[in-house]
Backbone of each chain as ProteinMPNN parsed JSONL, in Angstrom:
{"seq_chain_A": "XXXXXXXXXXXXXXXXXXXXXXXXXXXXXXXXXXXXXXXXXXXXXXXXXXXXXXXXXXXXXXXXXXXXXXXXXXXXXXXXXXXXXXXXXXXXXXX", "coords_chain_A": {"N_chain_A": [[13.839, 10.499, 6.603], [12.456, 11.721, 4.02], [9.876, 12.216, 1.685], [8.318, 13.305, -1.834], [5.849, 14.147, -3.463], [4.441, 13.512, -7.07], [2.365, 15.173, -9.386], [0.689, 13.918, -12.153], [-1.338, 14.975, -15.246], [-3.214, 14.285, -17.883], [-2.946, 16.8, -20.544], [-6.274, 19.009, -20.803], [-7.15, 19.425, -23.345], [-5.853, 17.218, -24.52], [-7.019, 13.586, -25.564], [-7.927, 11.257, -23.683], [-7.88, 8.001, -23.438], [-8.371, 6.085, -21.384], [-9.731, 7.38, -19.243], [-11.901, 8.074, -20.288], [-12.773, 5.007, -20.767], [-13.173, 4.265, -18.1], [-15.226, 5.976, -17.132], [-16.74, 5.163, -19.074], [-17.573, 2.848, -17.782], [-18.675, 3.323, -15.005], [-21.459, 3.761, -14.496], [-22.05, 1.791, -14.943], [-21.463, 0.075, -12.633], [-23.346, 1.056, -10.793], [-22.646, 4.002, -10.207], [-23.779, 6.345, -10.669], [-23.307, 9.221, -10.616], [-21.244, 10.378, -11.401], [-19.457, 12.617, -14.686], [-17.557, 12.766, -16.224], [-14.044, 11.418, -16.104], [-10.805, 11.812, -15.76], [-7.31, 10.529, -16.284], [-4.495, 10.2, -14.606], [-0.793, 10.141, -13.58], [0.746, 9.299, -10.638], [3.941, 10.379, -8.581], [5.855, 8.815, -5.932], [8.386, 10.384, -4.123], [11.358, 8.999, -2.957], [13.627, 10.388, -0.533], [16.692, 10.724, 0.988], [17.266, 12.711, 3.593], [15.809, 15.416, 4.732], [12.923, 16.924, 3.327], [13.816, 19.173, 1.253], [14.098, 22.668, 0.359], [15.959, 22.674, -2.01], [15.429, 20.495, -3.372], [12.995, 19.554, -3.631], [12.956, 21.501, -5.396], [14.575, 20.184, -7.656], [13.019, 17.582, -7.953], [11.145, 19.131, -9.216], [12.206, 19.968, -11.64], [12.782, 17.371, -12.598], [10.445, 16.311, -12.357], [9.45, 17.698, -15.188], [11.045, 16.991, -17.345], [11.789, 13.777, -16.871], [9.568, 12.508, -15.709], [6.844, 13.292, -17.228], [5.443, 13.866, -20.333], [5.703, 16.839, -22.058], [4.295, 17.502, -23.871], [1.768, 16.349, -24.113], [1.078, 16.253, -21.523], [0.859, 17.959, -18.099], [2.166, 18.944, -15.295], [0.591, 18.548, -11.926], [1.222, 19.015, -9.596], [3.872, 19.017, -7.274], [4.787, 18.41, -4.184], [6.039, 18.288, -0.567], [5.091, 15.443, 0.614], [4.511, 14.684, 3.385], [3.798, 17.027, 4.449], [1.563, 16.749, 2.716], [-0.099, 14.635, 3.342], [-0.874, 15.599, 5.901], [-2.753, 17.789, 4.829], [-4.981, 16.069, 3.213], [-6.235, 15.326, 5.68], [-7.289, 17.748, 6.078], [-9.276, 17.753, 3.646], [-10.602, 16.454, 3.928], [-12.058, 16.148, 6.198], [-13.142, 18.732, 5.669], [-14.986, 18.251, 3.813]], "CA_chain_A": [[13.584, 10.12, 5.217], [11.218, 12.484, 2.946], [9.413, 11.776, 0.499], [7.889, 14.084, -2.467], [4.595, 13.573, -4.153], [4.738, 14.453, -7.825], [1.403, 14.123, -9.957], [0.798, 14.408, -13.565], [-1.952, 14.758, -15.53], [-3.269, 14.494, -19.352], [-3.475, 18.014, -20.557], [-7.302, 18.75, -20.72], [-7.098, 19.213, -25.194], [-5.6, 15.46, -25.044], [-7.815, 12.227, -25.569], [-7.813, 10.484, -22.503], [-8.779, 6.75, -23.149], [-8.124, 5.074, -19.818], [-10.351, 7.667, -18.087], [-13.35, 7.371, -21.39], [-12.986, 3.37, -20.17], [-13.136, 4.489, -16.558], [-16.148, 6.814, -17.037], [-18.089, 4.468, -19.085], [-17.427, 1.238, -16.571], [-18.806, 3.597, -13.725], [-22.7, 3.375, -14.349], [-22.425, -0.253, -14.582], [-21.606, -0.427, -11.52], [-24.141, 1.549, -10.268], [-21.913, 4.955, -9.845], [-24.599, 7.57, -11.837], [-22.903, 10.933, -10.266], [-19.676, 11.123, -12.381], [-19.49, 12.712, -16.126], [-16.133, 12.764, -16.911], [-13.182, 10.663, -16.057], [-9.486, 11.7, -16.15], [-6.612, 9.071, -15.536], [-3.084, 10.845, -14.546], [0.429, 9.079, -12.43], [1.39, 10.058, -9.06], [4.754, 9.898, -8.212], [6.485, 9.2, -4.917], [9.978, 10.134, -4.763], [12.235, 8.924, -1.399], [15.069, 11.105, -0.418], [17.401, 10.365, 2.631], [17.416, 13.179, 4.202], [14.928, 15.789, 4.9], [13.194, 17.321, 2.25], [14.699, 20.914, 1.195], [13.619, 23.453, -0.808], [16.33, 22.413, -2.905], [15.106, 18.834, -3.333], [11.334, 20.099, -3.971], [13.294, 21.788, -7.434], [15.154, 19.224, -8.358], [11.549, 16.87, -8.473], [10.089, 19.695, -10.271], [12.644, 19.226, -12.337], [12.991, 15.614, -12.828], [8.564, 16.164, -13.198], [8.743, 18.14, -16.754], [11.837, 16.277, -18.041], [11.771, 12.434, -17.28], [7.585, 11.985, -15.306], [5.648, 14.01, -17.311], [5.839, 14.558, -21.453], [5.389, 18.025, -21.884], [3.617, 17.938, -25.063], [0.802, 15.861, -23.593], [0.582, 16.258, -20.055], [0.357, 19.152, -17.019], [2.798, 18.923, -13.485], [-0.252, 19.29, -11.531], [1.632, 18.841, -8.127], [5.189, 18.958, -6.647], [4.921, 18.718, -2.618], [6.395, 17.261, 0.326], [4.423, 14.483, 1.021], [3.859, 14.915, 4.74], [2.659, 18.474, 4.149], [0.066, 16.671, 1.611], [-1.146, 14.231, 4.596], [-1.706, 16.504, 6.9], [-3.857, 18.702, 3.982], [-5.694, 15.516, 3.172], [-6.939, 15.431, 6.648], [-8.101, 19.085, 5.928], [-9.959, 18.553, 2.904], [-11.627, 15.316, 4.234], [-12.533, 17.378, 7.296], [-13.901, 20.198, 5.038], [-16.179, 17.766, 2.875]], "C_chain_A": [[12.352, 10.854, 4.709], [10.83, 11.795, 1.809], [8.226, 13.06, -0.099], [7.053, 13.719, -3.603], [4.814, 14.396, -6.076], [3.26, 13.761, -8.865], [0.996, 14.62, -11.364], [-0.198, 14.026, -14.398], [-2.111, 15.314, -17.401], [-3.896, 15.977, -19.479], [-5.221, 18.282, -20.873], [-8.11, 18.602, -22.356], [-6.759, 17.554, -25.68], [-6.825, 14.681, -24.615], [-7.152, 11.412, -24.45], [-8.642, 8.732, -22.326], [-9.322, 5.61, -21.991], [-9.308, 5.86, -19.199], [-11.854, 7.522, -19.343], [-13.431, 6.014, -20.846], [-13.864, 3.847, -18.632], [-14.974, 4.843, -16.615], [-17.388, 6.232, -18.02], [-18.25, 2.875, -18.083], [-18.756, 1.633, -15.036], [-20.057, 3.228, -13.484], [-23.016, 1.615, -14.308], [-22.431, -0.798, -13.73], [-22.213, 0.657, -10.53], [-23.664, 3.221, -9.363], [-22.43, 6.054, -11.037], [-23.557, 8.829, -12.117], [-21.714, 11.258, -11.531], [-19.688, 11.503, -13.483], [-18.668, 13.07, -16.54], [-15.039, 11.941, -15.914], [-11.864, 11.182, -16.468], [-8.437, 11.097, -15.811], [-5.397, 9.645, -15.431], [-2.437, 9.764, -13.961], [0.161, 10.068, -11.461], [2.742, 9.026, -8.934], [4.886, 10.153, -6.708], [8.057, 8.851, -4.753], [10.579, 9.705, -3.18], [13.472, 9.927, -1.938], [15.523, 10.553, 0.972], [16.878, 11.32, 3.666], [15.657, 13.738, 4.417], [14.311, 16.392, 3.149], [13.034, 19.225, 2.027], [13.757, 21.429, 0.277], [14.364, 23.061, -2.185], [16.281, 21.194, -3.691], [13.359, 18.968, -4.099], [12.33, 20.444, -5.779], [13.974, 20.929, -8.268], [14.106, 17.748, -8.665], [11.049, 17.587, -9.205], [10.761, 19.597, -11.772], [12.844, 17.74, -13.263], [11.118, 15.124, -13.624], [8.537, 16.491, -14.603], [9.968, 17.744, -17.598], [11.842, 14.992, -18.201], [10.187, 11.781, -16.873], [6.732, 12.163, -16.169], [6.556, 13.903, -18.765], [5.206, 15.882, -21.49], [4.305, 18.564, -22.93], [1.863, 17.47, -24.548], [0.214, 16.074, -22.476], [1.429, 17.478, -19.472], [1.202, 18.44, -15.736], [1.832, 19.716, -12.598], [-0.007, 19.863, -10.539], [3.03, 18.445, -7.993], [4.948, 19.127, -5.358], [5.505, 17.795, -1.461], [5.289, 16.402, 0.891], [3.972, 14.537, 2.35], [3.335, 15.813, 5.083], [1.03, 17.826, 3.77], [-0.838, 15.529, 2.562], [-1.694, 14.505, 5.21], [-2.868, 17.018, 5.778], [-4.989, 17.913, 3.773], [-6.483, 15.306, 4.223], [-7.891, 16.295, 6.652], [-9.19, 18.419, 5.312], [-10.952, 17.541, 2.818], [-12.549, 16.049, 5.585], [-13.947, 18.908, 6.468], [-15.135, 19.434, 4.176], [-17.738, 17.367, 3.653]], "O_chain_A": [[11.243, 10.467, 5.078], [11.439, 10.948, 1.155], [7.464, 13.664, 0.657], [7.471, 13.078, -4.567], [5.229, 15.538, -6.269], [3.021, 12.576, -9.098], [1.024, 15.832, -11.58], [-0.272, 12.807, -14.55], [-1.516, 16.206, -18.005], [-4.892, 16.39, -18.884], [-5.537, 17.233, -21.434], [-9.153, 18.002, -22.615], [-7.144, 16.903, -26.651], [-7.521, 14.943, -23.634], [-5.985, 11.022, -24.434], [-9.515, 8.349, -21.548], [-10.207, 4.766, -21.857], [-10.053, 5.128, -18.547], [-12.775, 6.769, -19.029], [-14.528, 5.889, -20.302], [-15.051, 3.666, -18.363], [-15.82, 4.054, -16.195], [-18.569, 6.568, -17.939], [-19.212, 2.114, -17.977], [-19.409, 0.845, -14.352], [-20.246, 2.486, -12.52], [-23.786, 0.759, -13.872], [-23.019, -1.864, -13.549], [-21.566, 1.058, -9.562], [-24.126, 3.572, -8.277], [-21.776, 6.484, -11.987], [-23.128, 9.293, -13.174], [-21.542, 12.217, -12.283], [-20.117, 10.492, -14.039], [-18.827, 13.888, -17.446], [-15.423, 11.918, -14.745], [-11.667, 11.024, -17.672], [-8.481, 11.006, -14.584], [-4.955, 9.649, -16.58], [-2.986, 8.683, -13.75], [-0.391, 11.168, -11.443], [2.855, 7.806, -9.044], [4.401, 11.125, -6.13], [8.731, 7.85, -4.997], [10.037, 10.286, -2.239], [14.002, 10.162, -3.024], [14.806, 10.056, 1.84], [16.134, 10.9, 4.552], [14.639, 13.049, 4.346], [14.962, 16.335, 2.105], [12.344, 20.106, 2.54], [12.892, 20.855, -0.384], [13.771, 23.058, -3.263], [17.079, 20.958, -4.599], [12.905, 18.333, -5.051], [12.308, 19.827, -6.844], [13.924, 20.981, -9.497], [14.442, 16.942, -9.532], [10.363, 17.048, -10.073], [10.164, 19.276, -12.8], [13.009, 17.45, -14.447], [10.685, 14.392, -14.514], [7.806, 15.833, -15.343], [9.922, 18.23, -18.728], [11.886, 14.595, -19.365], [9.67, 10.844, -17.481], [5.762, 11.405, -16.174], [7.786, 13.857, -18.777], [4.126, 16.004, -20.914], [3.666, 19.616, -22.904], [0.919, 18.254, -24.656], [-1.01, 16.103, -22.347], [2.403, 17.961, -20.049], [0.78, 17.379, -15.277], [1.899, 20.928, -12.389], [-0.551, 20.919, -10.216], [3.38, 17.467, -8.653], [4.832, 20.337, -5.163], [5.374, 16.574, -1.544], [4.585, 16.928, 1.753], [2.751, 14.399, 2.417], [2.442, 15.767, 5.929], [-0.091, 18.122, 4.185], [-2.069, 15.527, 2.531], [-2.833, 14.103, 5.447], [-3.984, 16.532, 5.964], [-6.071, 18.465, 3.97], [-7.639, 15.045, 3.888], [-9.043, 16.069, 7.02], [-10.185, 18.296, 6.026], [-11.896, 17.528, 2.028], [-13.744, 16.342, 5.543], [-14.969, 19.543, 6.729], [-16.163, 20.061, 3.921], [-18.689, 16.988, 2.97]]}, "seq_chain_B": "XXXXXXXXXXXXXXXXXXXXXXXXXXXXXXXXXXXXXXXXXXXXXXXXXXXXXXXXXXXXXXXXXXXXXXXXXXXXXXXXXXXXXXXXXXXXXXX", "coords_chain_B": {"N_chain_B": [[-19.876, 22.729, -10.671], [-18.003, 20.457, -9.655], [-15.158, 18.247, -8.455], [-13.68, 15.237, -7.625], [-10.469, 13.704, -6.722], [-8.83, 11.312, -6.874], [-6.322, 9.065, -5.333], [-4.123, 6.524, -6.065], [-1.966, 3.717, -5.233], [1.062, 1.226, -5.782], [0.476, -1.292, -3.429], [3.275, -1.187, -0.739], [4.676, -3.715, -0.744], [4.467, -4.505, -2.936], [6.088, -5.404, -5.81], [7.253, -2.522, -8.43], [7.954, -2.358, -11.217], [7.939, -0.019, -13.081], [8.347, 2.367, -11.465], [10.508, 1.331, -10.682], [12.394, 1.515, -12.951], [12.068, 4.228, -13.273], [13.856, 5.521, -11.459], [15.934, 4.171, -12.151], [16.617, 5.754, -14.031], [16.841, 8.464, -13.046], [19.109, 9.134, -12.133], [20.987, 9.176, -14.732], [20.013, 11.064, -15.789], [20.835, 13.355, -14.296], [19.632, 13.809, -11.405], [20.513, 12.936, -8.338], [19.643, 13.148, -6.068], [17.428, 11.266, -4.942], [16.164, 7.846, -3.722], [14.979, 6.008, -4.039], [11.454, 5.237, -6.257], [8.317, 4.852, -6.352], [5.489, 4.365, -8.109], [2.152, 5.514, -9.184], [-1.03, 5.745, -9.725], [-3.262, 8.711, -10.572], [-6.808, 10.171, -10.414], [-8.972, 12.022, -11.868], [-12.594, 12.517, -11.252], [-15.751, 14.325, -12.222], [-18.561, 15.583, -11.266], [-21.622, 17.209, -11.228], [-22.713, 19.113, -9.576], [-22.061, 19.863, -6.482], [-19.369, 19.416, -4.23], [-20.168, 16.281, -2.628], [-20.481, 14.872, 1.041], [-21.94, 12.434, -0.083], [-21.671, 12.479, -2.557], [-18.468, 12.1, -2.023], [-18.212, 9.872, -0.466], [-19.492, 8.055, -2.782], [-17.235, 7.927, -4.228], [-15.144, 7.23, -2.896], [-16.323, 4.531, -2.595], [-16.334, 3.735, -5.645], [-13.684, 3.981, -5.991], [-12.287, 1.566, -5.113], [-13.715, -0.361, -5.743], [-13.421, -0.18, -8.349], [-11.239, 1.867, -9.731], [-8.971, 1.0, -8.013], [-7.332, -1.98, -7.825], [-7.322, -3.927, -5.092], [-5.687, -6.266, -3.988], [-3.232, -5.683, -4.995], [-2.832, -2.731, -4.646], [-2.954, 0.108, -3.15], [-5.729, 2.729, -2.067], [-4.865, 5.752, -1.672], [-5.811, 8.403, -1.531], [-8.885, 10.096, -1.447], [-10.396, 12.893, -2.563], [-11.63, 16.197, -2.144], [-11.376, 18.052, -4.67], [-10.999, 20.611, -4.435], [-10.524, 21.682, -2.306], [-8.188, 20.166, -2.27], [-6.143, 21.522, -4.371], [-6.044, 24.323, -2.709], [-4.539, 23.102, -0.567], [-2.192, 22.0, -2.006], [-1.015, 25.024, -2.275], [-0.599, 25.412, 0.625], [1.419, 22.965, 1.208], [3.411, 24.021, -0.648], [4.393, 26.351, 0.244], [5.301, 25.674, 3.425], [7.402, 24.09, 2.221]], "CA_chain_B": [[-18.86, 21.733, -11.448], [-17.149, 19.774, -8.669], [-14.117, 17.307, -8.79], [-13.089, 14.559, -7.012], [-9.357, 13.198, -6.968], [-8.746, 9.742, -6.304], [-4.763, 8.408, -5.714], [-3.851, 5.11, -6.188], [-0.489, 3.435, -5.369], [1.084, -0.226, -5.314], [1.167, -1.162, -1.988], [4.929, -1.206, -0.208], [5.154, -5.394, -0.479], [4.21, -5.342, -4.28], [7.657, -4.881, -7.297], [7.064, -1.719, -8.799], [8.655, -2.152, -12.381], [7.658, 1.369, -13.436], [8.909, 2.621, -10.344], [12.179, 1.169, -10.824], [12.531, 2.124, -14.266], [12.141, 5.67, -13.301], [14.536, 5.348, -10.022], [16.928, 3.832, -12.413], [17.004, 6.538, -14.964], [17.297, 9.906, -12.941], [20.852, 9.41, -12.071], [21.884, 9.629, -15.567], [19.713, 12.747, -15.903], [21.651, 14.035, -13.108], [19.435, 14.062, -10.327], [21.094, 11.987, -7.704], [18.822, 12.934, -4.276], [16.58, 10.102, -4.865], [17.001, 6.261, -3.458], [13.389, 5.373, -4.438], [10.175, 5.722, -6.885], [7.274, 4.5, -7.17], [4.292, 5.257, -9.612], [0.658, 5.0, -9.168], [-2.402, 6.436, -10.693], [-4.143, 9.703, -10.047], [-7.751, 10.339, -11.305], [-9.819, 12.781, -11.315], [-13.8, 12.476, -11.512], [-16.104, 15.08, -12.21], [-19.113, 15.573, -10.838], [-22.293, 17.938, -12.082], [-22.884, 19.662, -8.929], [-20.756, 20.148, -5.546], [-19.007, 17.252, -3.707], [-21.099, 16.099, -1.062], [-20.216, 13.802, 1.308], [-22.092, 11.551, -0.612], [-20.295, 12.13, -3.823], [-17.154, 11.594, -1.705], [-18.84, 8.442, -0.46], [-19.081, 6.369, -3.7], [-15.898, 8.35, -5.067], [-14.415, 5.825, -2.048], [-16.733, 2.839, -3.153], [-15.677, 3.418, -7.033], [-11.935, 3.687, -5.675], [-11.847, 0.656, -3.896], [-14.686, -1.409, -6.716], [-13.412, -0.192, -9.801], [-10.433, 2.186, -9.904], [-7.917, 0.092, -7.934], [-7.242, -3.66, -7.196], [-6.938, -4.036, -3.808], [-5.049, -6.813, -3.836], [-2.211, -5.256, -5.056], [-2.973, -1.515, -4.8], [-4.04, 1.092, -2.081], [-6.181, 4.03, -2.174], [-4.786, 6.631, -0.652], [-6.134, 9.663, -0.854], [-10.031, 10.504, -1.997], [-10.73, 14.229, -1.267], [-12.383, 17.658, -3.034], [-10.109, 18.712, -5.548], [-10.764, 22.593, -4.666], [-9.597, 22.07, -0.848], [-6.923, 19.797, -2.508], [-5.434, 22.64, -4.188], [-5.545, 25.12, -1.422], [-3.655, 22.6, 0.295], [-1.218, 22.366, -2.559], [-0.356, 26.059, -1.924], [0.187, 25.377, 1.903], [2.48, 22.519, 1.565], [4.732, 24.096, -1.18], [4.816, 27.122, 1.541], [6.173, 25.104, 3.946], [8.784, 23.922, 2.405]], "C_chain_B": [[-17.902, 21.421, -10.682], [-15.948, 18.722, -9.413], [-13.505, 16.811, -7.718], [-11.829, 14.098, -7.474], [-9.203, 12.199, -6.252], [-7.032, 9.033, -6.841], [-4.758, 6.892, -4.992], [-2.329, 4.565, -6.072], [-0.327, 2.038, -4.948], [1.573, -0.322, -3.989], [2.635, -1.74, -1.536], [5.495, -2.712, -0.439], [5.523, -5.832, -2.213], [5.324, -4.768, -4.877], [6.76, -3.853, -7.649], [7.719, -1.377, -10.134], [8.891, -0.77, -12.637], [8.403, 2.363, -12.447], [10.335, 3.041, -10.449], [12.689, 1.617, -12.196], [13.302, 3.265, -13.899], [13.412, 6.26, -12.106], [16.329, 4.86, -10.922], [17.72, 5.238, -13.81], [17.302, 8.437, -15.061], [18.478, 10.147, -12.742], [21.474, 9.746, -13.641], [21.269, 10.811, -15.806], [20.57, 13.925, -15.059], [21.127, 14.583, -11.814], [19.569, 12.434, -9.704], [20.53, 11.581, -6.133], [17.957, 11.976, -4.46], [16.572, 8.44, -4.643], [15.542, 5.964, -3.869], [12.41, 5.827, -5.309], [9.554, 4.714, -6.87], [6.275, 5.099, -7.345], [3.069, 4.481, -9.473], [-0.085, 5.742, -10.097], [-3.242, 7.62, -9.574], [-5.767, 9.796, -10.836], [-8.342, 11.313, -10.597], [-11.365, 12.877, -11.85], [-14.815, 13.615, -11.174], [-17.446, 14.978, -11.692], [-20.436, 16.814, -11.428], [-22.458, 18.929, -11.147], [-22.247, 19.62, -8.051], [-20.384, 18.917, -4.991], [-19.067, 17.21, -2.42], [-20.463, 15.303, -0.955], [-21.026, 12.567, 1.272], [-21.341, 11.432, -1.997], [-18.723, 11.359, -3.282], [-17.39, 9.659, -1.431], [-18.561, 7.442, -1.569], [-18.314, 6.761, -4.66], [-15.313, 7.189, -4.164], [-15.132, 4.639, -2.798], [-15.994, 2.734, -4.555], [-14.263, 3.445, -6.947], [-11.712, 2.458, -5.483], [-12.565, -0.918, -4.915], [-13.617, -1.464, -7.768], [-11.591, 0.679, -10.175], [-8.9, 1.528, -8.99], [-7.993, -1.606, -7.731], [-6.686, -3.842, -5.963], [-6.428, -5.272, -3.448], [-3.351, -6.654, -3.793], [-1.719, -3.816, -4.667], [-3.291, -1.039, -3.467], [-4.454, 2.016, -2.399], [-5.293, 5.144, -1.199], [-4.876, 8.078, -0.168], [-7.72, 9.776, -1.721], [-10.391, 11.711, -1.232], [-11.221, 15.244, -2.223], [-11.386, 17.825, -3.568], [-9.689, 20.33, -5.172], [-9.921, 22.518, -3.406], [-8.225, 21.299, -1.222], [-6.132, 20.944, -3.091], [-5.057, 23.896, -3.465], [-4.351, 24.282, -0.587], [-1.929, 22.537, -0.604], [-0.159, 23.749, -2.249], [0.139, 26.029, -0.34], [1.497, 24.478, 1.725], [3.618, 23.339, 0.984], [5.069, 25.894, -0.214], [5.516, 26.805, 2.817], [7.244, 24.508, 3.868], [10.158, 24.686, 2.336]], "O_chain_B": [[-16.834, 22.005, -10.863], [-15.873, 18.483, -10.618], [-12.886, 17.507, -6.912], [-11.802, 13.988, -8.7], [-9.426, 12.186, -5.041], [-6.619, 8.679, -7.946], [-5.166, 6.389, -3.945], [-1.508, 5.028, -6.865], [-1.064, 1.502, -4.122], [2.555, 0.202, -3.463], [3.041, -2.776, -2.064], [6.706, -2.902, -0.323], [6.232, -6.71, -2.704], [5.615, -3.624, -4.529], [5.576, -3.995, -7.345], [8.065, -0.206, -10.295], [10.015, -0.315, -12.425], [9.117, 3.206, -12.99], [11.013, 4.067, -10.396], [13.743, 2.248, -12.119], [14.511, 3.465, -14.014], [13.723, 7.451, -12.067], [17.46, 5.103, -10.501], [18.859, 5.444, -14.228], [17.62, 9.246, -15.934], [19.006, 11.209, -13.073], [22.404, 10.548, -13.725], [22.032, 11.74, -16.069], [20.784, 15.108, -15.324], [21.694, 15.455, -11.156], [19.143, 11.349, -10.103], [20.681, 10.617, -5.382], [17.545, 11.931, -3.301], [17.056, 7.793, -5.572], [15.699, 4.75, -3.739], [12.345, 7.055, -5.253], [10.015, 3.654, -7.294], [6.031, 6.215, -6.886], [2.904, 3.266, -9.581], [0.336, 6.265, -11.128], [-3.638, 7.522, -8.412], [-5.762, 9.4, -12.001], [-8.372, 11.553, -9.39], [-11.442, 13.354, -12.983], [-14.868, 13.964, -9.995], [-17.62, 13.762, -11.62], [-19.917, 17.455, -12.342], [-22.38, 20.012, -11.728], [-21.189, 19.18, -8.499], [-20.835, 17.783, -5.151], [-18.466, 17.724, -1.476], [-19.834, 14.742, -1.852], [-20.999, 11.736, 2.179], [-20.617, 10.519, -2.393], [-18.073, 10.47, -3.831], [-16.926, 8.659, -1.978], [-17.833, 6.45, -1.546], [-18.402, 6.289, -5.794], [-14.999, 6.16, -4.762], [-14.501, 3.884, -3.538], [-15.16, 1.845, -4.731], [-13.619, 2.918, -7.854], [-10.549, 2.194, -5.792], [-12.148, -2.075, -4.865], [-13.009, -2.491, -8.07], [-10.798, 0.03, -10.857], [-7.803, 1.705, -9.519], [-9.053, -2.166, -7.451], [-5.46, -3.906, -5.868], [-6.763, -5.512, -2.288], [-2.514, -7.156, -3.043], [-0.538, -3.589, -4.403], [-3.886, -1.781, -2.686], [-3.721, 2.597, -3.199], [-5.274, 5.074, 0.03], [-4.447, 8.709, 0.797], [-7.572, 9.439, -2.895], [-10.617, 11.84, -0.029], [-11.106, 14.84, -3.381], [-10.343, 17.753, -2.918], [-8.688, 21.003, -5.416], [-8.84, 23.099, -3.314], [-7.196, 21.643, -0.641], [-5.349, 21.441, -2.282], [-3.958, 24.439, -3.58], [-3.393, 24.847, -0.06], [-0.85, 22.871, -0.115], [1.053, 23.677, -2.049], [1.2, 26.585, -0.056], [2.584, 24.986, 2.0], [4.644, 23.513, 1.642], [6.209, 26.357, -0.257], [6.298, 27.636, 3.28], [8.021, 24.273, 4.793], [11.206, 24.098, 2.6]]}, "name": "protein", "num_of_chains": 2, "seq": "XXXXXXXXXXXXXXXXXXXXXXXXXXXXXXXXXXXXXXXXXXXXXXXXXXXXXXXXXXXXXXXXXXXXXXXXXXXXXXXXXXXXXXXXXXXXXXXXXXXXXXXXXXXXXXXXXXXXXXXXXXXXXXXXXXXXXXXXXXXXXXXXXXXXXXXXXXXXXXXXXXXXXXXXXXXXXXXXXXXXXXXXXXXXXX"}
């Protein structure tokens, strides 16, 4: 069973109110460092099987037609999900 | 000009309305490889200078305080955005 991460974010010209909330909430609670805030989805898709190359296009698909409006928001990410675990290991490793 | 990314998803026990919505409405689009969705929140927080592993630090505390409810929610990924996209390009190489 695969599964395919898909993540979508407000283009960087759009008003982003959720992450303006976010980004003034943060100092209040005693979180100085941050000066901007952006609030996107993440999808995770199941498939049965494994996941294909041809399965990867048919999410990228499915990302800039029914996940994502196109007018507003950016398909930042399409990947197999167990690829993107392992990487997270990396880039926690690398920090 | 650093950037942290912080993913958020309901954890496996909790309904996922949104989820199902989206799970219910790719079949008539005509993608049919999918038995599951669900939909969390991505963010991404900026930072003024590079992302130490103290930035990463209370990028986890403000994940875990402020950007999800851990009652219902999990964090599951807080990591550098720059090594996150390098990693982007590995997974979609592997598949």
């Amino acid at each position: 069973m695969g599964r395919v991460v898909v993540e979508v974010m407000p283009k960087p010209e759009i008003l982003d109110p959720q992450g303006k909330a976010v980004v003034g909430a943060l100092p209040r609670l005693g979180f100085t460092q941050f000066t901007s805030v952006r609030q996107g989805k993440r999808f995770e898709l199941e498939v049965d099987g494994e996941v294909t190359p041809e399965v990867l296009a048919a999410a990228e698909q499915a990302a800039v037609t029914l996940l994502s409006n196109p007018v507003i928001e950016d398909v930042v990410r399409v990947a197999d999900i167990e690829a993107d675990a392992a990487a997270t290991v990396t880039s926690q490793g690398l920090a």
